[in-house]
C-alpha positions as CSV (number, residue, x, y, z in Angstrom):
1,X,-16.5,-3.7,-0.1
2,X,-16.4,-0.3,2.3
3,X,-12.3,1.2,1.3
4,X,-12.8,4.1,3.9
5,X,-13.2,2.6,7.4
6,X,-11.7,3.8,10.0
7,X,-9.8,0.5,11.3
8,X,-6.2,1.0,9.5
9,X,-4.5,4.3,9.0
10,X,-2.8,5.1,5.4
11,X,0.6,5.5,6.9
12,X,2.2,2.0,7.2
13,X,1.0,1.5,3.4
14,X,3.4,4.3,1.6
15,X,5.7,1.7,1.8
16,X,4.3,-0.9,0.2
17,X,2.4,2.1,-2.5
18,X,5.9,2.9,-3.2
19,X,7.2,-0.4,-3.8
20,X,4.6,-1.5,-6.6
21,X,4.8,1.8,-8.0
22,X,8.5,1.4,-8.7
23,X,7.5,-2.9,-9.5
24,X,4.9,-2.0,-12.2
25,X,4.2,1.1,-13.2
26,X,1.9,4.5,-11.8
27,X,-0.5,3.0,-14.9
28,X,-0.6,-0.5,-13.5
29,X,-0.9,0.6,-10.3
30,X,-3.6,3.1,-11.2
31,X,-5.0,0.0,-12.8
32,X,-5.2,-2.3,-9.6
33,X,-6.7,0.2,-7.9
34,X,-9.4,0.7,-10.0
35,X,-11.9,-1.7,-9.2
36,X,-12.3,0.1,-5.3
37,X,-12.5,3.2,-6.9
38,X,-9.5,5.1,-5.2
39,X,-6.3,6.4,-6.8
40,X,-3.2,6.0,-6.0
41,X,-3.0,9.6,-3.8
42,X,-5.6,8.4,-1.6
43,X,-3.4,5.9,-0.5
44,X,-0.9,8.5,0.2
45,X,-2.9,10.8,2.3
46,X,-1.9,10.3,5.9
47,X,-5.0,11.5,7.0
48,X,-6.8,8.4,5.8
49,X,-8.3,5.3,7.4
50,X,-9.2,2.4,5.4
51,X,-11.3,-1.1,5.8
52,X,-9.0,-3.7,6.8
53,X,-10.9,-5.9,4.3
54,X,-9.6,-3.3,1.8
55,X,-6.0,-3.8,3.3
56,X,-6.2,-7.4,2.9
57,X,-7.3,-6.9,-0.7
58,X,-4.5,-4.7,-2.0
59,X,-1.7,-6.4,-0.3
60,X,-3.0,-9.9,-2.2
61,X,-3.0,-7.7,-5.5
62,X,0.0,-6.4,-4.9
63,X,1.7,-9.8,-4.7
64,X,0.1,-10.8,-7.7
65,X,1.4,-8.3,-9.7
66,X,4.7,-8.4,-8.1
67,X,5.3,-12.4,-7.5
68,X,9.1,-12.3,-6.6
69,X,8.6,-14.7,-3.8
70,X,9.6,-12.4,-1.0
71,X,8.0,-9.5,-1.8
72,X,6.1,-8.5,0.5
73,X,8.6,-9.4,3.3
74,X,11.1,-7.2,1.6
75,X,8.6,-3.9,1.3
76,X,7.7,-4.5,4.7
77,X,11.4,-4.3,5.7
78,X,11.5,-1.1,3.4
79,X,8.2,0.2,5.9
80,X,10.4,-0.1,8.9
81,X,13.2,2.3,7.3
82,X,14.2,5.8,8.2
83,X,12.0,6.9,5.0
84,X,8.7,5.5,6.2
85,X,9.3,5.6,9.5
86,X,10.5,8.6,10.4
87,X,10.2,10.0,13.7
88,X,9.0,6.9,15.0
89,X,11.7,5.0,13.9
90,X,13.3,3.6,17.2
């Protein structure tokens, strides 16, 4: 699998980096990472682009390893916050 592609930028996952950080663990997240070679600060360079295969991958992980049944909708929700969002928050 290609991580760095330039098809999705890095900064609609800080949210969702954040979020499994605070679920599991820097060490388990560390740890799902892993296998696509990357750490955890690559994910939070906003400068980066990744594969949306990669995407696709980590978000499935993620919810693996953090199976409250509306996870994902809830860190998405945290995404669209004044913290994430920022200046483009409407």
């Amino acid at each position: 699998m290609e991580v760095f592609k330039p098809e999705m930028c890095a900064f609609p996952l800080r949210a969702y980096v954040d979020a499994t950080r605070d679920a599991v663990g820097s060490e388990a997240l560390e740890e799902m990472l892993r296998p696509y070679a990357i750490k955890a600060r690559d994910l939070e360079d906003p400068t980066a682009w990744y594969s949306l295969e990669f995407i696709e991958a980590y978000l499935a992980d993620m919810m693996r390893s953090c199976p409250e049944p509306d996870y994902l909708e809830r860190t998405t929700r945290l995404g669209m916050s004044r913290k994430y969002m920022g200046p483009f928050l409407p």
